[in-house]
Each structure stands twice: as C-alpha cells, then as structure tokens.
Residue, then its C-alpha position, 0 to 999 in steps of 0.5 A: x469495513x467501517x469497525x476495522x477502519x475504525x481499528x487502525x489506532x490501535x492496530x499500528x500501535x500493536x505493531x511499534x510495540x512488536x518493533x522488537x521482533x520485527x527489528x531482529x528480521x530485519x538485523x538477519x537481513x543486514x548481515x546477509x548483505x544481499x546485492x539485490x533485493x525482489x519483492x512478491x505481492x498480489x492485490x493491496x499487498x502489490x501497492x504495499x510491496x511498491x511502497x516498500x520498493x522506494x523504501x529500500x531504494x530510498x533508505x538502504x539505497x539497493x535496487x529493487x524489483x517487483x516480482x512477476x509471479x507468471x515467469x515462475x508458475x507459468x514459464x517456469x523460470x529459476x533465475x540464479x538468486x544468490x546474494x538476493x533477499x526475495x520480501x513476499x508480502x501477503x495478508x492471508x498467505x495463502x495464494x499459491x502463486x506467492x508460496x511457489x514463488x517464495x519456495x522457487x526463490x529459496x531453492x534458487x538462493x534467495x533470502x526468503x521474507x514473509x510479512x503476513x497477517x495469518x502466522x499459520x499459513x503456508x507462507x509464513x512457514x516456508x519462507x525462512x524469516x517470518x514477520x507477522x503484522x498482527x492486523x487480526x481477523x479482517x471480516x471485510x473484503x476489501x483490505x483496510x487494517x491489513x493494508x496499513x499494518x503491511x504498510x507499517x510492518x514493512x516500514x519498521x522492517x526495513x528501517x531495522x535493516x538499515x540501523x533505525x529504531x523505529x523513532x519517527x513512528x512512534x507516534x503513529x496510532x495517535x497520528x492514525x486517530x486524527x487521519x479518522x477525523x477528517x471529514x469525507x462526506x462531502x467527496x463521497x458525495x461529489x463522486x455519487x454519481x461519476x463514471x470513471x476517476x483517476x488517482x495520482x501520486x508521486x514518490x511514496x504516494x504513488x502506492x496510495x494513489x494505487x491503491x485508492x483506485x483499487x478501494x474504489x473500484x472494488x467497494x463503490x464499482x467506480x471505474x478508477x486508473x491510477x497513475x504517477x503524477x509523472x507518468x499523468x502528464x507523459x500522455x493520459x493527462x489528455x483524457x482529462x476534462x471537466x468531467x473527469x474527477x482527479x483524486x492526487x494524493x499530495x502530502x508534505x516532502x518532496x513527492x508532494x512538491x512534485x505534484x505541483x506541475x501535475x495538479x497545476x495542469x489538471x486545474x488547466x484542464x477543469x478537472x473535479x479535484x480533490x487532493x488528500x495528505x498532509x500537504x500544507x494546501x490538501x482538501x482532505x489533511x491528514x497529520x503531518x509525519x515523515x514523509x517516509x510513513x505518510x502512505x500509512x495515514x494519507x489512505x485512511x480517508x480514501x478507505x472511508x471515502x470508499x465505504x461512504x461512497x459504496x454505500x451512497x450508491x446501493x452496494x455492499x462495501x462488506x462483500x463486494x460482487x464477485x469477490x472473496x476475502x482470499x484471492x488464489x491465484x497460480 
C-alpha cells in the first residue's frame, strides 16, 4: 500500500499524457447528446462515480443518478434508457452485478461507458466505449492509485464531453507529489487508540469524506460515518462530543467555504478536529488546484494517514480481515 500510494505522480501524469483517447470518448459522448445521464459503481468507485455525479451536473449541467445495482440483478427491472448515457466505473471490472447492469442498460438503450484499470476484462468489452485508467497492478486491498486515477480518468472524460482540454490538470502529478509530503504522522497517531470517527465534506469533497471513512475502516478497522457537512448538522451532529474525533475535508472553493458553519459548530461541541485540503486554514494543506480536481489530491493524505494508522494499531494494511482484492457481488 505504502509503494503504490508512493505511485500516484507518475500514475496521473500517465493519464494526462492518455488525454487523447480519453478525450475521443468523451467527444462520442457529446454527439450523443444524451437527456440523462446514470452511473454504476461499488466500493471506492461508488465515491468516485459521486465525484464524478457533481461533475457533470456541475460542468455539462445534465441530471444524474446513481445506479442501484439490486433493482436490475434482483428485481429485475429494465427501464426504457433511450437517449441515457450509463458511465460504470470499476477498477478490476469483474463484479457481476456491474457487467449485468452494464449489459441491461445497453440492451435498454443506454450509451454504455466503462472506466476501469483491467482493459481485458468483461466489462471493458461489453460496454461500447471503454476508457482504461492505466493505474497498473494494484497488489494492496484497499484502493490507493486506482482510486485517484478513476478520480482523473473520469475528470478528463467528462471535461472532454463539454469541450475542455484537459488545462487545469496539467500539473497534476507535480501537485500529487506535494499532496505526498504533507506530514501525517501526528493524526495517525491522535487516532491510535479511537473507537469511532466521522468524516465530513461538501461539494466535491463529499466523495473524499466517503471514501476517507471507507480507508479507515477497511485498513485500520476504525469505526468511521461519512456524511455531508450539510446533512451533519441536519441530525447526526448530536452524536458528536469531545470524544468524537471529526476529520472534514475542506479545500479551497465553494465546497470548502460551505464547511464553514459545519466546522464552527463541531468546535462548539469540542470535537477532536482535523481538516485536510487546500483551504487557506487546513491542518493537513494540500496544493492549492481548481476546485474541480481537489478530491484527486485532498484523499492522499487520508490514504496515508490510513496506512500509518493501520499500521500503529497491529494490522496488516496490505490484507485487510475479511477482505479481497475483488469484490463479486450480484
């Protein structure tokens, strides 16, 4: 885990040189012209798929939902997709319940995408445009490189699709190697011995406060909820005290300045906080980007923050209990 967090430089600058072919999927899909536009995903490429569901409501301004994978495997359902573009993203593309859907929704219509890391699987070949992230192997279980490059993969897709040229992330791999340096030890260490976490985030944030609870569940077994800042304060922000350690992801833009409030009242409540990003006033800053792309350098200290702190309580961040590098689910 540690050698392919390590990766992620060079990873995403692999994929801006890729821009090309990734740009001419996402042309394909602007000539489609699709009225609606659902994304399929499971585990680390769920967060990615919501990251990339603000994107295009955000940048291509068109409605978006998030696939529920049980209404097609279980209950059977086939909605007419006419005029839909169906994006599954899915680092290993082989769980079943992903190609099934994928192959439902062509059959019903959809424009088909597949963004994964493994071009020979079935996934990749079944839908009818295919863009390979190029992570290469991921050993570890817990997703790092493939997680970001989805991130990226997606990013570039879909500012292809509106008519953008890949300007603002140019500069990502250098910006990737500075989001490596800040320094996590000290909150891997202030979590050693907590029993339970919440992870907060606005905007396009939100995707990396999920998936920060996810990393520190799945790597350092900490008990962790991810929620909106909004949805915090609409209920669960009750359950927070002085024991309650709060990590808010809160980096420059307007997802960052609407934390403001949520932060303001966790420190009410004399919560443990930590805030990583590139906000001006972030414990843990990360290189300052557009807003649109923070969520590809704001997680990377979370994913070593995860590492360390599986490591400090006795696990094996490499292979977590329980777990396997591909998850088939139907």
């Amino acid at each position: 885990m540690r050698a392919e967090i390590a990766e992620q430089p060079a990873v995403l600058d692999g994929i801006v040189a890729n821009h090309g072919v990734i740009a001419e999927a996402g042309a394909r899909i602007a000539a489609h012209k699709p009225r609606f536009v659902l994304l399929a995903a499971r585990g680390s490429s769920d967060h990615a798929a919501l990251y990339a569901k603000y994107l295009i409501e955000t940048l291509v301004q068109l409605p978006v939902g998030l696939v529920s994978p049980s209404t097609t495997t279980i209950y059977g359902a086939r909605p007419d997709l006419t005029d839909v573009v169906l994006i599954t993203a899915s680092q290993s593309g082989g769980s079943p319940d992903l190609l099934e859907v994928t192959e439902a929704a062509k059959a019903a219509g959809a424009l088909t995408v597949a963004v994964t890391n493994t071009p020979d699987s079935a996934l990749h070949k079944t839908a009818e445009l295919a863009v390979d992230m190029g992570a290469g192997a991921e050993r570890a279980v817990a997703a790092t490189k493939s997680y970001t490059a989805t991130l990226l993969a997606l990013y570039l897709l879909i500012d292809a699709w509106r008519g953008g040229k890949a300007e603002h992330a140019r500069d990502i791999g250098s910006l990737a190697t500075g989001a490596l340096q800040v320094p996590v030890a000290e909150a891997a260490d202030r979590y050693r011995f907590a029993d339970r976490l919440i992870a907060c985030g606005r905007g396009y944030s939100l995707a990396s406060a999920h998936e920060a609870g996810l990393k520190l569940a799945e790597t350092a077994y900490l008990a962790t909820r991810s929620y909106s800042g909004a949805d915090l304060l609409h209920g669960p922000v009750a359950a927070v005290d002085r024991q309650t350690p709060v990590l808010a992801i809160t980096s420059a833009g307007k997802g960052g300045a609407a934390m403001g409030p949520v932060l303001d009242t966790v420190r009410a409540a004399g919560a443990d906080l930590l805030t990583v990003g590139s906000a001006e006033n972030a414990n843990l800053r990360t290189p300052e980007c557009a807003e649109e792309l923070a969520p590809v350098l704001e997680i990377i200290p979370v994913q070593q923050i995860a590492l360390e702190l599986a490591l400090a309580r006795g696990g094996d961040p490499d292979n977590p209990r329980g777990l396997h590098k591909v998850t088939e689910t139907r």
